[in-house]
N, C-alpha and C positions, 0 to 999 in steps of 0.2 A: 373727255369728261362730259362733253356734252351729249355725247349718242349715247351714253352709259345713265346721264340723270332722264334722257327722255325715253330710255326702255323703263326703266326704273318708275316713272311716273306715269309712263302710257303704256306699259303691258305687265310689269311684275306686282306694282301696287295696286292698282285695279282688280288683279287675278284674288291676290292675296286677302281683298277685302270684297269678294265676292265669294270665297267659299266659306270666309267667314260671316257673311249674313246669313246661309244656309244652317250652322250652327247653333239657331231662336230657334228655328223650328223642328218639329217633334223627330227622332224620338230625346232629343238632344234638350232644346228648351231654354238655351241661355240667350233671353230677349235681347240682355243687352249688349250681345255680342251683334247682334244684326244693329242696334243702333249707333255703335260702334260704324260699323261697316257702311250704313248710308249716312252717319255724318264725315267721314274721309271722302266718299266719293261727291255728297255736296262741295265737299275744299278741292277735291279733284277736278272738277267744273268752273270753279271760282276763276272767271277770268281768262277761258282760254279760249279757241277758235272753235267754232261749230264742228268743222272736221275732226277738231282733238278732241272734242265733248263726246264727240260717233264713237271715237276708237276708244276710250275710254269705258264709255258707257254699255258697248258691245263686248270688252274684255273682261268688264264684272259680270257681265251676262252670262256670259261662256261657263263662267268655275262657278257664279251662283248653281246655273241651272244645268252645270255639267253635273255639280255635285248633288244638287236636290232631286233629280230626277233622271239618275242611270238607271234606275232599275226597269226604265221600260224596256233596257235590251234583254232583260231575263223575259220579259213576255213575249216578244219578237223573237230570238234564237230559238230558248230552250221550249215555249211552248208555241210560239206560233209558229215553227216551222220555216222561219227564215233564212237561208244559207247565210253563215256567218258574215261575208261581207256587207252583204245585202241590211241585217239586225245593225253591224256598226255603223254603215252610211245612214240609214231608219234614224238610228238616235243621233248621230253626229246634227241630222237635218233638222231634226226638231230642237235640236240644243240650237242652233244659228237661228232659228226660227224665233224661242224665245228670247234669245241677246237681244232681236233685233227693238224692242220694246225698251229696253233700258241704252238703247245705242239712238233709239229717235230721240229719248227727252235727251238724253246727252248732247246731240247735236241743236234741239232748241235751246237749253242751257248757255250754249256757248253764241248760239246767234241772238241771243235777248241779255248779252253779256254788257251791253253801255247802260241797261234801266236800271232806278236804283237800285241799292242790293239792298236796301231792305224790302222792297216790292217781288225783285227776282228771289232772294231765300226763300218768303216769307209766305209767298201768292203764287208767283209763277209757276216757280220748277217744280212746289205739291201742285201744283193744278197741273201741270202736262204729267206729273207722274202717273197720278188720278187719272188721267186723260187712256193714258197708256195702260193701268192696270183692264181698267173698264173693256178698251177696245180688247184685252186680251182675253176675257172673259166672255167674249162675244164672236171674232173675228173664228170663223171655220167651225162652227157650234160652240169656241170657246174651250180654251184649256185653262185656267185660271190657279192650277195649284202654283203654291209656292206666293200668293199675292202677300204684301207684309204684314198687313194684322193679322193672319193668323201664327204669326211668332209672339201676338202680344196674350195669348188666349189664358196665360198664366200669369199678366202683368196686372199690377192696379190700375187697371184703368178698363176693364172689363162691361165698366155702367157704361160705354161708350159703343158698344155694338147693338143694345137694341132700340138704340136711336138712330144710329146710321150707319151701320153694319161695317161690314170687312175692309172694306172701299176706302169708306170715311173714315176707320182706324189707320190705315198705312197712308191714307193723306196726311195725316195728323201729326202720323211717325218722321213724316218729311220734314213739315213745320218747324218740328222740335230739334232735327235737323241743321237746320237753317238756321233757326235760334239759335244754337249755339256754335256754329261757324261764324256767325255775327259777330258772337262774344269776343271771335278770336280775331277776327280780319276785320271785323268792319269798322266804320269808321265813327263818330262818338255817339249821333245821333242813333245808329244803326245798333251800337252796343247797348246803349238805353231800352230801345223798343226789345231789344233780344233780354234783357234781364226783369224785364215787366213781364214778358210772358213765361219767362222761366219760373219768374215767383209767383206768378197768378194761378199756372195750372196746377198745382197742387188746391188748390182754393177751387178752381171750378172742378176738378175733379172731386170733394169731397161735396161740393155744393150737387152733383148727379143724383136724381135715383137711383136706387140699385135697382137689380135684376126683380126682384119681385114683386115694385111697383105698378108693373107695363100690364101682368096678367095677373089673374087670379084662381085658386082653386074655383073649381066646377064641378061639383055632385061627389059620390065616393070613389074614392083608388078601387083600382082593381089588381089582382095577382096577377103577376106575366111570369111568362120562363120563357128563358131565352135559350136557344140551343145552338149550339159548335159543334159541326158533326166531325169535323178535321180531317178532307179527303184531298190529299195533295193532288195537286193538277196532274201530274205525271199519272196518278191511277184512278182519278175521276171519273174519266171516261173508259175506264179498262172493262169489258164484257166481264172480265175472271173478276171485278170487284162489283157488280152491280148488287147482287143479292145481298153482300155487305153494306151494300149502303141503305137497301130498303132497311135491314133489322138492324140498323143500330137507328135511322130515325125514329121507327116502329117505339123501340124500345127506351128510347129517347124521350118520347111522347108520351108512353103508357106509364111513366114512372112520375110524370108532374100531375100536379091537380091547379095549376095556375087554371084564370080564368083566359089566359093569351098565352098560347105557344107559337113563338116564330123561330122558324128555319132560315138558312142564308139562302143565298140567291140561287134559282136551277140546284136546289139542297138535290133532288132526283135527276139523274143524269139522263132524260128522257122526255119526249115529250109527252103532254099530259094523257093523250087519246091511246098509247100503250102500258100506260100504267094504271089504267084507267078500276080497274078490280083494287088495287094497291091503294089509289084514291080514296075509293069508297067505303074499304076498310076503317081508312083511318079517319076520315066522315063519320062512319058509324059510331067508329070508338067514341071522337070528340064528342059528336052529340049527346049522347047516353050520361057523358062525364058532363056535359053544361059546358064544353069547353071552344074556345075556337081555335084553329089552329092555320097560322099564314104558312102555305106549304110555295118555295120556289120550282118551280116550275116551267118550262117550254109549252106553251098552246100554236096548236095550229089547227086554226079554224075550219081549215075546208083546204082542197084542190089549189084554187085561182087564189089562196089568200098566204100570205107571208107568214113563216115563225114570231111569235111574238115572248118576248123575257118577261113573264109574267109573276103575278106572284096569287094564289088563290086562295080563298075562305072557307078551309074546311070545321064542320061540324055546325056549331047556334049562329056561326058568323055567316054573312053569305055577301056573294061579289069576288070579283076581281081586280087586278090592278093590272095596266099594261106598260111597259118602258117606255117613258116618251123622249126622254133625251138620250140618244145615244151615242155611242161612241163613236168616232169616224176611223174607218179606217179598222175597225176593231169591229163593229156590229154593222156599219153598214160602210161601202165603199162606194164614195162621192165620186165614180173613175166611171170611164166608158167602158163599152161590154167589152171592147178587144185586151184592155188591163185585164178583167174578170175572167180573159181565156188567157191570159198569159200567164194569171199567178196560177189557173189551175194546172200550165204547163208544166211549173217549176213545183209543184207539191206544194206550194206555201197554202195554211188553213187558214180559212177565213169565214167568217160568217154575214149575212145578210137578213136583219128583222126589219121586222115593220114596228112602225112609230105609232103610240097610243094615243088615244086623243086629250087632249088637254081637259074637256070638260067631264070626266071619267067621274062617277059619283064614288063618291068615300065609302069603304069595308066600314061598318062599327060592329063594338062587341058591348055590349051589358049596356047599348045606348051611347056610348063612348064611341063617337068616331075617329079613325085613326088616317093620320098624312101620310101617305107610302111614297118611299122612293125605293129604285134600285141602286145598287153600282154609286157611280160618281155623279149623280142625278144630286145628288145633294151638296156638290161643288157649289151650288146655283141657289143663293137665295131666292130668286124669283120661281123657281122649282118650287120649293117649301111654300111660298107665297100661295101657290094655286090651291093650298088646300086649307087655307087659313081667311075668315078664323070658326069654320065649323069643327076642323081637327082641335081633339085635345090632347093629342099625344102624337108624337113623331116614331112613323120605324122607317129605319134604314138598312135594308137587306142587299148582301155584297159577297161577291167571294173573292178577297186580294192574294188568295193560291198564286195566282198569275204572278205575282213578283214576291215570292216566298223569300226569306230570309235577307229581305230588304227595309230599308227605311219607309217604303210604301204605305203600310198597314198603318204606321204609328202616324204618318202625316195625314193619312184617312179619314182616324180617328179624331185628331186632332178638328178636321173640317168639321164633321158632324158633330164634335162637341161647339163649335162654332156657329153654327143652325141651329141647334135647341139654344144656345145665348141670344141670339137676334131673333127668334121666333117667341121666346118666353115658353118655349114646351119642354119637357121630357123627352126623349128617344132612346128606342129600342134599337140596338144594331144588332142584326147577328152577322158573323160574317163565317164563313166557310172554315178556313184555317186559324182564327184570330182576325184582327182583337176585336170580340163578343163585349159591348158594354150596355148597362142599363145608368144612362146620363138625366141628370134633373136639367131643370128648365133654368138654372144658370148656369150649364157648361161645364159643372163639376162632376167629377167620376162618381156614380154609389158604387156598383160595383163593375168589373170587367174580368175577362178571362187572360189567361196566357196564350201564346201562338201554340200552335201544334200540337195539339191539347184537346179531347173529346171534354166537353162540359157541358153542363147544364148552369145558368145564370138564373134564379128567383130573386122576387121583389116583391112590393106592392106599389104602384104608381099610381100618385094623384094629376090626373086630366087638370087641362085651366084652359080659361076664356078669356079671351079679349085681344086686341091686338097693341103690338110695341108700336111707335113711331115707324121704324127700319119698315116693319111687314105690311105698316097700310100705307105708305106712300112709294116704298121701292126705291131703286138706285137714279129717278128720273132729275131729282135734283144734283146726282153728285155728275151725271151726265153734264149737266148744263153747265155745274160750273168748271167742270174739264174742259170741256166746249170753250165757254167764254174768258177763261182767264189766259189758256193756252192761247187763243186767239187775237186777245187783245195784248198780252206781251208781245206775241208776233208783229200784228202793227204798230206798235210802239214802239219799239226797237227800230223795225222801218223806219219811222217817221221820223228818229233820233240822228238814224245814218244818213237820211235826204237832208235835213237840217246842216248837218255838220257837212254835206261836200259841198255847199250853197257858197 
């Protein structure tokens, strides 16, 4: 009975409420299935040894982020060329990589297990969670999907991201967490303090401003189109479709009169200096029409100088954009040259750009300057940050082909409607295969496209100025107090266990 309650509590209940917190977030949305999920594994921690808190906190890890994030082996096998062992070990390694974030606070959980539990629900374990989201959004250029506020991006409580963004919403989620394991376990005092905050935040949550107080309109909208060209990865690159892809952009373009047409990310499967007549064409077009038009694009500079994932201003618009966060491992390879001769051994494709610079001046159109990201550039509020607050409107050009007929797209989506909430702007997404949306500046859908789906997206978007709380101070406060509460539960705890062997 007992080897039977302790797989049951340290490997079957764990799993179970770890792919049920994956179920908040998109394309799914049931938030409070995730709050479900991390208030069991706050009771899961309650009281047990650091080692049990690891294995614990490592086994939610596992089926969270087995289930949130399989689809990178469809990028790995089927388009990156990885021998199928090689794609399952790829993602098994990065599934253990993410656990290991919910397996540290696990194990601080259980070693700050003698403070009191109202300090440890209420302070501690959100502060090392907080600790842990951060570090993950950082550590290796940072992978950060899947962090817990963006399960809340449909919940009430929305006026809480563009005062302290993502971070600070799943710190939040912990709190309340804890709050209510109190209710259940703790002890009178502890039940107290857990039902004053349960009855209070409804009270401070309607006491928030909402999303439209942070910024404000700025000068007139302008008409955008958004365009879905929908070229599956598999024939992207194919020579036999190239000419299909220039004329359905072509004709793509020529058929809107917006005052912004944007394409998804390398929309031309080429670099820009061969396409170069094809360019110019559609330059000409734009111009003549008053149009500008953001075409994706590959630039390569010169000889001695690196591909860059660019995104260009053709027609009344002018400028460039270069990728400055990239992917590891996917755009550029952190690995030594003898790695870089050995994938080229094994046929695996890989790619190698150069990084753009941070101080890159802003494309605008009609005077309206626009924040560009690429890709997963927009994982990263402090990304969005660098172009705020002269940006009045967000575009985010992507092509999520690479993990086609997966949950990918919709949790993509999900992020970027998550950066126009904590920024106070609008964004443009086009993405290559889906999902194409044009998002207002509080993370509501106006409109979006279907997957697999050639469209056109129109609108007319109104720009805004000013900055939220979140964008003009950054995550530097939620750093510190990850830092410091993690820290000082640690020596506390110490100081409790030196006391009591005295």
């Amino acid at each position: 009975m007992k080897a039977l309650r302790i797989i049951g509590l340290d490997l079957l209940l764990p799993a179970v409420l770890g792919g049920l917190a994956t179920l908040g977030f998109a394309p799914f949305g049931y938030y409070g299935l995730t709050m479900i999920a991390v208030i069991g594994l706050v009771a899961l921690w309650w009281n047990v040894s650091a080692r049990r808190g690891a294995l614990r906190g490592f086994v939610f890890g596992l089926a969270h982020f087995g289930t949130g994030i399989y689809w990178t082996f469809v990028s790995t096998y089927y388009y990156g060329g990885a021998p199928l062992p090689m794609a399952i070990g790829l993602v098994c390694l990065l599934t253990v990589y993410m656990a290991c974030y919910p397996m540290l606070v696990g194990a601080f959980a259980g070693a700050t297990r003698t403070l009191p539990r109202t300090l440890w629900a209420l302070l501690f374990v959100p502060g090392a969670w907080l600790l842990g989201e951060l570090l993950r959004s950082w550590v290796l250029t940072g992978f950060p999907w899947l962090s817990l506020g963006y399960a809340l991006i449909d919940a009430p409580v929305t006026a809480l991201a563009p005062i302290g963004g993502v971070y600070f919403m799943g710190a939040l989620m912990m709190v309340g967490a804890g709050a209510i394991v109190l209710l259940f376990v703790g002890a009178l005092f502890a039940r107290a303090v857990a039902v004053l905050i349960i009855a209070l935040a409804p009270l401070g949550l309607w006491a928030l401003p909402a999303a439209a107080h942070w910024t404000r309109p700025s000068g007139e909208a302008i008409s955008v189109d958004v365009v879905q060209g929908n070229f599956p990865q598999q024939v992207k690159w194919d020579p036999n479709n190239f000419t299909t892809t220039l004329t359905r952009y072509r004709n793509l373009t020529e058929r809107s009169e917006a005052d912004l047409v944007v394409w998804p990310e390398v929309a031309i499967p080429a670099p820009a200096d061969q396409v170069q007549r094809y360019l110019d064409f559609i330059d000409n077009l734009a111009g003549k029409r008053g149009q500008t038009v953001l075409a994706g694009v590959l630039v390569h500079p010169g000889e001695d100088k690196p591909y860059y994932n660019a995104v260009l201003a053709l027609g009344t618009g002018h400028g460039r954009y270069y990728k400055r966060h990239l992917v590891p491992f996917g755009e550029y390879f952190p690995v030594p040259d003898f790695v870089m001769h050995w994938l080229d051994g094994i046929n695996m494709r890989y790619s190698s750009f150069g990084f753009g610079a941070d101080d890159q001046p802003l494309i605008s159109v009609d005077g309206v300057k626009l924040g560009l990201s690429i890709c997963f550039e927009d994982a990263f509020g402090y990304e969005i940050a660098k172009a705020l607050p002269q940006a009045g409107i967000l575009v985010n050009v992507t092509n999520d082909a690479w993990f086609a007929g997966t949950t990918a797209a919709d949790q993509h989506l999900e992020i970027a409607r998550m950066r126009a909430l904590e920024s106070g702007r609008p964004m443009l997404r086009a993405a290559n295969t889906g999902i194409s949306a044009i998002i207002d500046y509080d993370g509501r859908i106006r409109r979006r496209t279907e997957q697999f789906s050639v469209a056109n997206i129109d609108s007319h978007v109104q720009p805004r100025s000013g900055l939220t709380p979140y964008m003009r101070i950054g995550d530097w406060p939620l750093w510190l107090a990850g830092f410091l509460l993690t820290g000082l539960g640690l020596a506390a705890a110490w100081l409790l266990r030196r006391r009591a062997g005295r």
